[in-house]
Each structure stands twice: as C-alpha cells, then as structure tokens.
C-alpha positions as CSV (number, residue, x, y, z in Angstrom):
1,X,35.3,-8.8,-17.0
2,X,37.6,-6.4,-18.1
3,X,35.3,-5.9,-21.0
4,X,32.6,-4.9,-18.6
5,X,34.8,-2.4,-16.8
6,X,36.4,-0.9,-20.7
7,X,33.2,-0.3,-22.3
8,X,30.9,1.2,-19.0
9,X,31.2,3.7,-17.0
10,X,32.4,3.4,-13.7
11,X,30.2,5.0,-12.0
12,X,27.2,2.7,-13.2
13,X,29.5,-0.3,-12.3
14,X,29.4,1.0,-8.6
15,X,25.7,2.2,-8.6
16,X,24.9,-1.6,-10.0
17,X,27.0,-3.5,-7.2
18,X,25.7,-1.4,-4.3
19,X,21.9,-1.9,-5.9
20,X,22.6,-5.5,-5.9
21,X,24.1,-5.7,-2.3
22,X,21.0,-3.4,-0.8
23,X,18.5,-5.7,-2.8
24,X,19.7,-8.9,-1.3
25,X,20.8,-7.7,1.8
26,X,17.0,-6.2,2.3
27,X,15.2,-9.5,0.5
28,X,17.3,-11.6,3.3
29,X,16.4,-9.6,6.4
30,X,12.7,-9.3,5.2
31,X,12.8,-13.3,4.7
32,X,14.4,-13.6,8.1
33,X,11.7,-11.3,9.8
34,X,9.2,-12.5,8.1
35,X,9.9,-15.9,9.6
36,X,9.8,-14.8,13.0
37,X,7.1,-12.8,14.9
38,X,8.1,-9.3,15.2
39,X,7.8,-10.2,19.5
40,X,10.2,-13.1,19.2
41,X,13.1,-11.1,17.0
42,X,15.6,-10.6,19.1
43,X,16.6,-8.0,16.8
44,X,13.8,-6.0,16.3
45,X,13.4,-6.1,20.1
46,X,16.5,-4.6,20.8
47,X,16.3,-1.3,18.6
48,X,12.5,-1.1,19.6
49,X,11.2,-2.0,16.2
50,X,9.0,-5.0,17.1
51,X,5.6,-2.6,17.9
52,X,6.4,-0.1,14.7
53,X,6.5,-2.7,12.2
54,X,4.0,-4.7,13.1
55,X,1.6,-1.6,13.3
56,X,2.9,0.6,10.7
57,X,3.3,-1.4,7.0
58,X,2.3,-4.7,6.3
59,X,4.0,-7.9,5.0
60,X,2.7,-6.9,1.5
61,X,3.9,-3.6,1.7
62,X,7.2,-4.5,2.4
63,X,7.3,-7.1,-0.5
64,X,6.6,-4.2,-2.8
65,X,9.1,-2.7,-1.8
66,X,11.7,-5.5,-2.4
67,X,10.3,-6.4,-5.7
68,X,10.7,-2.8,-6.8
69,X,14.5,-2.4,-5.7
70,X,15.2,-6.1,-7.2
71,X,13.8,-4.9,-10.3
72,X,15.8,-1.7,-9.7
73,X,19.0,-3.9,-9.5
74,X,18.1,-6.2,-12.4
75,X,17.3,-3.0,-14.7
76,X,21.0,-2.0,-13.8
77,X,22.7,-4.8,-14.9
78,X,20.9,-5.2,-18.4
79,X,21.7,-1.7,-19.1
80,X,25.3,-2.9,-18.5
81,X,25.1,-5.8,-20.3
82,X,22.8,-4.8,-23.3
83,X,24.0,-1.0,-23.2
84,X,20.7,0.4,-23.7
85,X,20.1,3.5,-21.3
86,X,16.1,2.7,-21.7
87,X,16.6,0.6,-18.7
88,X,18.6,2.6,-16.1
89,X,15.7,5.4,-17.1
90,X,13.0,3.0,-16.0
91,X,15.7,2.1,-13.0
92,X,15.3,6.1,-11.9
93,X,11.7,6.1,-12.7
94,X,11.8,2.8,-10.1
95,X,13.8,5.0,-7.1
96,X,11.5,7.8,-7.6
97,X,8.6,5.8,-7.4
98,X,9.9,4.4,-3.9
99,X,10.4,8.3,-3.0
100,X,6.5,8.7,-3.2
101,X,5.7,5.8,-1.6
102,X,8.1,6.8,1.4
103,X,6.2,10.4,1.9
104,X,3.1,9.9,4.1
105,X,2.1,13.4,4.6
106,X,0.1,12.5,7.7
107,X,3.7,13.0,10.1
108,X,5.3,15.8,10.7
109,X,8.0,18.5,8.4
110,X,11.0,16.6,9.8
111,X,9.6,13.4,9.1
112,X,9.0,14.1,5.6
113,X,12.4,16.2,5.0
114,X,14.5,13.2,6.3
115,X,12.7,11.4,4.0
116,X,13.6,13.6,0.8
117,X,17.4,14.0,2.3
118,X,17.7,10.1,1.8
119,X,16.0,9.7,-1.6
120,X,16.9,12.8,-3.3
121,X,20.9,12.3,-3.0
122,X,19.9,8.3,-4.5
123,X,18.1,10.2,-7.5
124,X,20.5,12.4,-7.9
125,X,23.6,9.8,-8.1
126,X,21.7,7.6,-10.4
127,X,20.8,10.8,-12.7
128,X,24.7,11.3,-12.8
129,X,25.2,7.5,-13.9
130,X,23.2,7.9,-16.4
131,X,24.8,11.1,-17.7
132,X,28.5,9.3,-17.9
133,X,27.2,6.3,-19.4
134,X,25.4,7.9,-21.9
135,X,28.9,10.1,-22.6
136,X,30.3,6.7,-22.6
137,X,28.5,5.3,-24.8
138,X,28.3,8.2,-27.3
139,X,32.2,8.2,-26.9
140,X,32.3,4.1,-28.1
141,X,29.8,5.1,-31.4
142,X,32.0,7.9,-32.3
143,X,34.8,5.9,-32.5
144,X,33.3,3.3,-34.4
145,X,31.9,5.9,-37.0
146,X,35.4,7.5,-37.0
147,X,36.9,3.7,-38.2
C-alpha cells in the first residue's frame, strides 16, 4: 500500500477511489431499479422519477452507461498498477464520450449548459491527473537514470 501511495500521484489515487465508489454505487441502484417497476419504487416515486425514466432512456441505455464508467474505473486502476498513462487517456476519452451521449440537443440552452457544467469540471479534473502523474512518473525515471 504504501508503495501505491510513494510512487503515484495523489491526485490519481483520489480520482481512482471516487470512480470506483460512483461505478458501484450507480451498477447497485441500476440493479435495484431494474428489479422493480419504476411504479412500485418507492424511491423513484418519491422524487417523481418513476414516469421520466421509464419514458426517457431505456434499460439498455442505462447499461451503457454503467459499462462505460466501470471500464472508466477499471482503466484507472491499471494505469496505477501498470503505470502506463495509455490507460487513463482512454479513461478521458471514456468521460468524454459520456459528455456526448449526455447532450440531446432537442431540450432547451439550460438543459444542455447544466449538462456541460457537470461534465466539463470531470474532464477537466481527470486532465489534471493525468498531468501530475505523468510529472510523477517522469520524476521516478529521472531518478533511476540519475543512479
């Protein structure tokens, strides 16, 4: 463990553990929804969500969804385990991807700039990972050059 944390940046270490905790977190309430009918969740019921759901995206939408932050989350931890930034590229490639599926152009300005005010701050923090881990990592092979 303390390996992991000496020779990664810490920032990557973060962005990893909160991709893992929103990909489970989402799989899990997609499994429990998915169980139900969106009329008998209680939950969905009680914020309103029961009728938007079941009209707006279906099941298969949603499960491409979760497959693409999963392999968002799984891209993160091999670049922290094989310390190749190849993956956390195709990991940014992966949120942006989910930034175009999330525009549908058919609502309106506000819809669209909310939208680009969540994913755009997501990009951005993953772009800056990938900055200090790269620095990180050029910082490690100078050092074993320098020996």
């Amino acid at each position: 463990m303390k390996k992991l944390f000496k020779e990664n940046s810490m920032y990557l270490i973060v962005l990893t553990i909160a991709e893992i905790i929103l990909s489970i977190v989402s799989t899990l309430a997609f499994v429990y929804s998915d169980s139900l009918s969106y009329s008998d969740s209680v939950v969905y019921q009680g914020i309103g969500l029961d009728l938007l759901l079941q009209n707006l995206y279906s099941s298969t939408f949603w499960a491409l969804i979760l497959v693409v932050m999963s392999l968002i989350a799984i891209l993160s931890v091999a670049t922290l385990v094989f310390k190749k930034l190849d993956y956390l590229f195709i990991g940014i490639c992966g949120w942006i991807y989910l930034f175009i599926l999330s525009i549908n152009l058919t609502k309106p300005i506000g819809d669209i700039l909310s939208t680009c005010a969540m994913f755009i701050p997501i990009i951005i923090i993953n772009i800056i990972c990938y900055r200090k881990e790269k620095e990180k990592l050029e910082t490690k092979s100078k050092k074993k050059v320098s020996k």
